[in-house]
N, C-alpha and C positions, 0 to 999 in steps of 0.2 A: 582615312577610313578607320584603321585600327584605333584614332584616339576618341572619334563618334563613337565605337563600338565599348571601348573602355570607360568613357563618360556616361554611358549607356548601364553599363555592369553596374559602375562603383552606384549610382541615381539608385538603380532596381537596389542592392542589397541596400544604401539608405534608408531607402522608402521601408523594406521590412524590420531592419531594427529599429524605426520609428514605431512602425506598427507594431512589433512585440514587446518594445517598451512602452508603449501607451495599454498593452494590456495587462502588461506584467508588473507597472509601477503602482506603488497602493495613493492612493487618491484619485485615479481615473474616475471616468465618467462611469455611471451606470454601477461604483464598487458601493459597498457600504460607508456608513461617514465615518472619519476618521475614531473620536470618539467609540465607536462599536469596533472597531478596529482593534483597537488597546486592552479590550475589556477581556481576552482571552489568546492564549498561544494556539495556533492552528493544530491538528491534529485530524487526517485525512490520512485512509492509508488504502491501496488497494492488494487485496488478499488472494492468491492464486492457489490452485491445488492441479498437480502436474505430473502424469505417469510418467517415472521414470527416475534413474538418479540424478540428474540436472535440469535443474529451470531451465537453461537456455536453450536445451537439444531437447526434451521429453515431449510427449503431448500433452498441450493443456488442459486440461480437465473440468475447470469452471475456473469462475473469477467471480471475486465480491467486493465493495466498494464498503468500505466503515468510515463514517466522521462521526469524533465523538466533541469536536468541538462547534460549534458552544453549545449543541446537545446532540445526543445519539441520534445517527443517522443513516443512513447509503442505504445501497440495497442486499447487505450483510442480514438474516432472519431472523439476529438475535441482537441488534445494534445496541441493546441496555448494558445487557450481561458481557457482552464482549469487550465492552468499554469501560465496564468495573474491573473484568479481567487486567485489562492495560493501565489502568491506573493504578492497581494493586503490584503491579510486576515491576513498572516501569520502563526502561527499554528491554528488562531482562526476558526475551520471552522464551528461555528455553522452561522455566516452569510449565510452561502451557501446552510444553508440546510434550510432557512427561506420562506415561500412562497414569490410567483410572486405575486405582489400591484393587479395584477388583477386575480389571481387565484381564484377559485371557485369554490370548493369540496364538495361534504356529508359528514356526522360524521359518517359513517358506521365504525368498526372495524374490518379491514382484514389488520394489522400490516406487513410492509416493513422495513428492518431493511439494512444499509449502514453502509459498515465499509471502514477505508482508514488507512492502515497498512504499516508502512516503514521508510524510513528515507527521511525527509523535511529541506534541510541548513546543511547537515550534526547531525543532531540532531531524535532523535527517535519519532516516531509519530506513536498516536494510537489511532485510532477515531473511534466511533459509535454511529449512532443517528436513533432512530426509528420513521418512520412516520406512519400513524394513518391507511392510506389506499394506494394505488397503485396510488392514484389522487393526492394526498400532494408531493408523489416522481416524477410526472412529471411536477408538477407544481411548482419545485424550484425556486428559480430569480438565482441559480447559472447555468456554465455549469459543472461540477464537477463531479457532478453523470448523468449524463445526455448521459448515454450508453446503 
């Protein structure tokens, strides 16, 4: 019985790494042709805005979806600008989370925490940067978080 049940396990996890490599491998069914494939480094990233000093423990607060390859996109409000932003920065984004020359806040402490999770040029990206209060996050000089 225990080796039915074992032949049983190893078949089931099979059958799923088949299945998430037949969606994760590029040339699949249904992806785009290879050709269109090559012609740009992926660049998708999803952007979170989070009460509190930690992404992981805080409440989330909204989420937004940027692709800027192979043109602007997701459901980010400003997917042009923000994608000029990141190509201008590169992976650097603490520029973007810099205040605006004219901005003008209190030091209160009710901590806003932004994260921007994904892949930028083809390459891995994992950002988080905490601002001091909800006034520092609308007062960036970027457009990036600015959802």
């Amino acid at each position: 019985m225990r080796s039915i049940a074992r032949g049983l396990g190893l078949g089931s996890a099979a059958m799923a790494l088949t299945a998430l490599t037949a969606l994760a491998w590029p040339g699949t069914a249904g992806a785009a042709p290879a050709g269109a494939q090559s012609l740009y480094a992926p660049s998708a990233l999803v952007l979170s805005v989070t009460a509190g000093p930690d992404a992981d423990t805080g409440t989330a607060m909204r989420a937004v979806t940027l692709v800027c390859a192979p043109g602007p996109g997701g459901t980010h409000p400003n997917p042009v600008a923000a994608c000029r932003e990141l190509r201008a920065a590169g992976s650097q984004l603490d520029p973007l989370t810099a205040p605006a020359a004219d901005a003008v806040c209190t030091r209160e402490w009710d901590p806003m925490t932004v994260t921007a999770d994904g892949v930028w040029q083809g390459r891995r990206l994992n950002y988080t940067y905490t601002f001091a209060n909800p006034c520092g996050l609308r007062n960036t000089a970027g457009a990036l978080f600015g959802f």
